[in-house]
C-alpha positions as CSV (number, residue, x, y, z in Angstrom):
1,X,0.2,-71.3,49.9
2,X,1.4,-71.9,46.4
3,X,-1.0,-72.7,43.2
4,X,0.4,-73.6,40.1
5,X,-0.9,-72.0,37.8
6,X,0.6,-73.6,34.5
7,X,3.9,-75.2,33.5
8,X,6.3,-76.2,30.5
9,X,8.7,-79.1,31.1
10,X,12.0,-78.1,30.2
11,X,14.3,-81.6,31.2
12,X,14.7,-84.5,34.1
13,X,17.1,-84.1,36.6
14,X,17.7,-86.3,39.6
15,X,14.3,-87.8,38.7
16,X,12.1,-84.9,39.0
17,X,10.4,-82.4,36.3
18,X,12.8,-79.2,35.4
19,X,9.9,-77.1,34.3
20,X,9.2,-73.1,33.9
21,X,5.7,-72.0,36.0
22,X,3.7,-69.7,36.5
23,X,3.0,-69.2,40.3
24,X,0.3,-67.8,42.4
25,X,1.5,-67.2,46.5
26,X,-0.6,-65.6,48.9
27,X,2.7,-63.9,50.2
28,X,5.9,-62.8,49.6
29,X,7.2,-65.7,52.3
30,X,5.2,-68.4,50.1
31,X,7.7,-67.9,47.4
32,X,9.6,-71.6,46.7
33,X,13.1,-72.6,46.9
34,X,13.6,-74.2,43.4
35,X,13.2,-77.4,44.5
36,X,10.7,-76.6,47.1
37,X,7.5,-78.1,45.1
38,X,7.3,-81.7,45.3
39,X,8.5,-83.8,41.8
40,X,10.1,-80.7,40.1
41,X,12.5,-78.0,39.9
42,X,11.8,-74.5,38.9
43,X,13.8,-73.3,36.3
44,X,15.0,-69.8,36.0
45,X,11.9,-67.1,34.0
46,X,9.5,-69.0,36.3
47,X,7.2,-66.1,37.3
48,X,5.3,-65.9,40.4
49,X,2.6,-63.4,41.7
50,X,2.1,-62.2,44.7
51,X,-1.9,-62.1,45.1
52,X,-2.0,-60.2,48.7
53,X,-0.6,-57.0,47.2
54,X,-0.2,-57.4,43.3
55,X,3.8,-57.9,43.0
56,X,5.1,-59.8,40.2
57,X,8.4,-62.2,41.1
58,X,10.7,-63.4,38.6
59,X,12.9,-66.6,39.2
60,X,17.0,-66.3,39.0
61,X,19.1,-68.7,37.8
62,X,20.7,-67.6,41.4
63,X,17.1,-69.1,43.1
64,X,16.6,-66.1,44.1
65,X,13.3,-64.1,43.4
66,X,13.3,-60.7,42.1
67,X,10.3,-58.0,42.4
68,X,9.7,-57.1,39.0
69,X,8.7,-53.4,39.5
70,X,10.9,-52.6,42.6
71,X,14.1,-55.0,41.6
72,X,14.2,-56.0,45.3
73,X,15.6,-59.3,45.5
74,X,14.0,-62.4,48.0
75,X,15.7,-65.5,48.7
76,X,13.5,-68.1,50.0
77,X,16.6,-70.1,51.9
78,X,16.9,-67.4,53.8
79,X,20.6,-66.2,52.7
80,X,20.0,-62.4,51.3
């Protein structure tokens, strides 16, 4: 599952909200495509935490999510 826990709009693009958030997921695999919450797009610095184990994520412009302490990187399509 994925909370939002606060946002700044950025810009419009293809009718939906371009904004930078700040994410809570339950796990890893609840981490978002960019365009994976309905009415926006996340835009790269969005930051996401990973409440099972305490991991910080930190959106690409790539969409890809890095681990801020390890530098692992986790693509949400699926295409690491």
């Amino acid at each position: 599952m994925v909370t939002i826990l606060k946002e700044r709009f950025r810009s419009f693009e293809d009718g939906k909200s371009v904004v930078v958030a700040e994410l809570a997921v339950d796990v890893k695999t609840d981490l978002p495509v960019p365009d994976g919450i309905s009415g926006r797009v996340l835009s790269q610095g969005t930051l996401a935490w990973e409440i099972t184990t305490g991991e910080l994520y930190g959106l690409g412009s790539d969409g890809k999510w890095v681990n801020q302490t390890t530098g692992d990187v986790y693509d949400p399509a699926g295409e690491e």
